[in-house]
Every structure is written in C-alpha cells, then in structure tokens.
matplotlib code that plots the C-alpha trace (Angstrom):
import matplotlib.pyplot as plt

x = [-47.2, -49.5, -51.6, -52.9, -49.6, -48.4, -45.2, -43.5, -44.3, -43.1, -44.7, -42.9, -42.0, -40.4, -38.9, -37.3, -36.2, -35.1, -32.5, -30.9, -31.0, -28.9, -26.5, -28.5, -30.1, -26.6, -25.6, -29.4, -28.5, -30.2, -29.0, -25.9, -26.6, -27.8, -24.8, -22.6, -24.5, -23.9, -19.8, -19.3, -21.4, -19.6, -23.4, -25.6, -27.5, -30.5, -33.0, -36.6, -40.1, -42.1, -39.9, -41.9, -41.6, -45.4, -44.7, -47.6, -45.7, -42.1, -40.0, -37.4, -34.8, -35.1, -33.7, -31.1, -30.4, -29.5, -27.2, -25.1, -25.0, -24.1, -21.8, -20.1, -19.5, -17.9, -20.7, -20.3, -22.8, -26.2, -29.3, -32.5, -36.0, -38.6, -42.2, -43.2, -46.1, -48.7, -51.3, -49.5, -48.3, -49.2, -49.6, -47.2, -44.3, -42.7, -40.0, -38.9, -37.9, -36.3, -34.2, -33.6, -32.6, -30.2, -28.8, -28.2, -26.4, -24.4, -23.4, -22.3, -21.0, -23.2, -26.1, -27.8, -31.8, -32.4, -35.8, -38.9, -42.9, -45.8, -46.8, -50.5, -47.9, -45.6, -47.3, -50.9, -53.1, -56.1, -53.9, -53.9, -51.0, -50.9, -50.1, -47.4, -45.9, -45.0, -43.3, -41.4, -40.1, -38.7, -37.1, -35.9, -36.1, -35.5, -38.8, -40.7, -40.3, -37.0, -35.5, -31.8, -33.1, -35.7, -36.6, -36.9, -39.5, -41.4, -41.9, -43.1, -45.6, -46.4, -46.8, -49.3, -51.2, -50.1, -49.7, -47.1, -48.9, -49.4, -46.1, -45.7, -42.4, -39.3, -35.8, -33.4, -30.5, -30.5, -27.0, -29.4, -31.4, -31.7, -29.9, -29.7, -27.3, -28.0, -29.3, -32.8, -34.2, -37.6, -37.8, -41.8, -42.8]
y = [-0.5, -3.4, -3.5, -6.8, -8.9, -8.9, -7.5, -4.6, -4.9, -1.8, -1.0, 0.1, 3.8, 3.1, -0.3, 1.5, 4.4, 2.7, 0.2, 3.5, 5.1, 2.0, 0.9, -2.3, -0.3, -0.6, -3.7, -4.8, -7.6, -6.5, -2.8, -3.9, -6.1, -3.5, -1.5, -4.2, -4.9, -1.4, -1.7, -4.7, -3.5, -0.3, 1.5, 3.7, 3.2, 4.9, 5.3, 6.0, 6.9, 9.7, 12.9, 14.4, 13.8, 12.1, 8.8, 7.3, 6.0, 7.1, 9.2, 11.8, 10.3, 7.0, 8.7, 10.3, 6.6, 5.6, 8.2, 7.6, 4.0, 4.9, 7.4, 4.6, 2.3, 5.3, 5.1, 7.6, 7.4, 7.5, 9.3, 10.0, 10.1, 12.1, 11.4, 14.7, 14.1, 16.8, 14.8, 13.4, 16.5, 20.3, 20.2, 22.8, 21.8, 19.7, 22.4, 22.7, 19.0, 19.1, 21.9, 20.2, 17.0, 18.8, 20.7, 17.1, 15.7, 18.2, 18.2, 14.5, 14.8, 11.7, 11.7, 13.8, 14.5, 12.4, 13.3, 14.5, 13.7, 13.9, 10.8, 11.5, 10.0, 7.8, 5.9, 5.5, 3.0, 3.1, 0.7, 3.6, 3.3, 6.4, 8.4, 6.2, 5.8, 9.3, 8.9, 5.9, 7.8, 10.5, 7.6, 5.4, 6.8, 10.6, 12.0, 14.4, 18.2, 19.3, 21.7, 22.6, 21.9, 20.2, 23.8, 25.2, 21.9, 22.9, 26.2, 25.8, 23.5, 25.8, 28.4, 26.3, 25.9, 22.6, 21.5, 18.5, 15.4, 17.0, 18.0, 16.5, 14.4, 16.1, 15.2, 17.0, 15.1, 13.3, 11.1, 9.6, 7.6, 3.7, 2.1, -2.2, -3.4, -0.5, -1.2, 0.6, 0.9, 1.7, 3.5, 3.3, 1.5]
z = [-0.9, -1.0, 2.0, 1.8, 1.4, 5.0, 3.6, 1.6, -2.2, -3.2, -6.8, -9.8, -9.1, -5.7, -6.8, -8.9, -7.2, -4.5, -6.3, -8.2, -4.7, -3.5, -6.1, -7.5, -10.4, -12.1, -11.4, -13.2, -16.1, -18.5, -18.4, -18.4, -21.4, -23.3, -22.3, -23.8, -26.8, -27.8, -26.6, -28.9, -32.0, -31.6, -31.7, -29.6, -26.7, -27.1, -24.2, -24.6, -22.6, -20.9, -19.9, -16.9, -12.9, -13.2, -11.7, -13.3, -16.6, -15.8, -13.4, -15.3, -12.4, -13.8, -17.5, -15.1, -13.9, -17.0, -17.9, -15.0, -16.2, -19.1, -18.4, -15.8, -19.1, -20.9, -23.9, -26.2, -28.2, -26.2, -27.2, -25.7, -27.6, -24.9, -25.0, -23.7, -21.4, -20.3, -19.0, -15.3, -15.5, -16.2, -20.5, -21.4, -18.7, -20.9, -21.8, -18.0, -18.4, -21.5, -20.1, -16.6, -19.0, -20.9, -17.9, -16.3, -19.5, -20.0, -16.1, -16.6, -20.5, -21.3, -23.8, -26.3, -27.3, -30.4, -31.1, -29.2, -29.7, -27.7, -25.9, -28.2, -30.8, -29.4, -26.4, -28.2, -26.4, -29.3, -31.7, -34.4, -36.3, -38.0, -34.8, -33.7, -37.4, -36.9, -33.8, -35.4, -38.4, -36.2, -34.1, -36.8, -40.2, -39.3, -40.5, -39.4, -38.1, -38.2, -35.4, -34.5, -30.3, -28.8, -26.9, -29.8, -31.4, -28.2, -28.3, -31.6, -30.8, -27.9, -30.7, -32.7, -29.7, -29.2, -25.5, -24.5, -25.4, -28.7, -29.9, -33.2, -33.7, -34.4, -35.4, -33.1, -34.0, -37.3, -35.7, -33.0, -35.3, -34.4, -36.5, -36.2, -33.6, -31.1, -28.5, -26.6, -23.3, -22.8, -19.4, -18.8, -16.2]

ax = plt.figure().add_subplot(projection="3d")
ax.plot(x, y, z, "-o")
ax.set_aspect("equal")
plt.show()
C-alpha cells in the first residue's frame, strides 16, 4: 500500500497475489509466451527463484501459480530450480518447502525439482562470480553435488552444518538442465 498516492498501489507481493487470486495471473502475456515458446520448440519450461513463504523476494504461491499455468497448457516438461532461502525465513526451513513443493506437484502431476542451491549462490548481490558460477553449472551445465532428491541434498547440507542460504548447488535431476530454446521464468519479485 502506498500511502501517499491518494490511491491503491498495491506493491509486488500483493499485486501479485491478488491477480493469481483472480484469474488475471494466467492470462499475463508473457507467461503465456513463455508457455508457448516451450510448446513450439517442443522444450521445457523451467521456473526459477527463492522457495520460502518470505515475501521479501518471492512467495512459494507464486511457484504454485505457475504450475497451475503450466499444468493448464498441458506442459510436460517443466522443472523447478529452488533458491533455498534462510534468511526471510528461519535458515534450516528450507526442507519444509521443498517437501510442501513436491507435495503440491505431485497433487497436480505438473513439474519436477531440477536442481537446488542456496540463494548465498544463486541470488548473490556482491557481483562475485564464483558463487553464482556454481549455481549456474548446476542449472545449465549439470555440475555440482549430485543427490537422487532435493530432501536428501538438504539434509546433507543440514549435516555439514550448512543452513539454507548455504546449501551448495545440487543436481536433482540431470533431465532438467536448460538447454537453448526452453524457456525460464524467474519468479522473484
């Protein structure tokens, strides 16, 4: 809300909330774009940003959003790269998202958990390219850790002492990689 304008701005979050909450999100041009970028190159959709209920970066409803989307234009191939968070949120409840994520695709039959890496990595603000090269190789090369579920990446990084915004990127499925002609969503606000 913005006081000061003599009229309802809402901001980012509840913009964006709001138009999912009433239909508009999915009739948004370039989502839908997207969506048929990846229908006519026969690719993926992949969809990436911070996985955690925050609000300050991203919203985990938004990634649910576009799923429904995507599950709406019968996509098959769409895969999700999470930027666990652990700073907007407590730093080791990443894996209650990742589980409520893969509860949610499963429940809808759409989308699959690419790759995960902790937004230390992937959403650096200090323009030092060796933290987000790693985060890129998971995402596009399929380098990195290696685990067979992105619970299972977690807890190890859980193990090593490693909270959220630390997990180092890992390639859950090495099918998800981006590959030219897919198409990606970045769901940060």
């Amino acid at each position: 809300l913005n006081i000061g304008a003599g009229r309802i701005i809402y901001q980012e979050l509840t913009r964006i909330t709001k138009e999912i909450n009433e239909g508009g999100f999915f009739t948004n041009e370039a989502l839908n774009l997207a969506i048929k970028n990846a229908k006519e190159n026969n690719s993926a959709l992949h969809l990436m940003g911070l996985l955690s209920d925050g609000g300050v970066h991203s919203h985990i409803d938004h990634l649910k959003g576009l799923l429904q989307l995507a599950k709406e234009a019968e996509l098959q191939n769409v895969y999700v790269h999470c930027f666990m968070d652990g700073r907007d949120v407590p730093p080791s409840s990443g894996k209650e998202f990742i589980v409520e994520l893969e509860n949610y695709m499963k429940e809808i039959g759409v989308g699959k958990i690419a790759t995960i890496a902790g937004r230390y990595y992937a959403m650096d603000r200090d323009n030092r390219w060796e933290r987000v090269e790693l985060a890129y190789n998971a995402m596009v090369l399929g380098r990195g850790e290696v685990a067979s579920s992105a619970v299972e990446a977690i807890e190890r990084s859980y193990h090593d002492n490693k909270t959220d915004e630390f997990v180092l990127p890992a390639v859950i499925d090495s099918n998800g990689m981006i590959k030219i002609k897919a198409s990606v969503i970045f769901f940060n606000f």
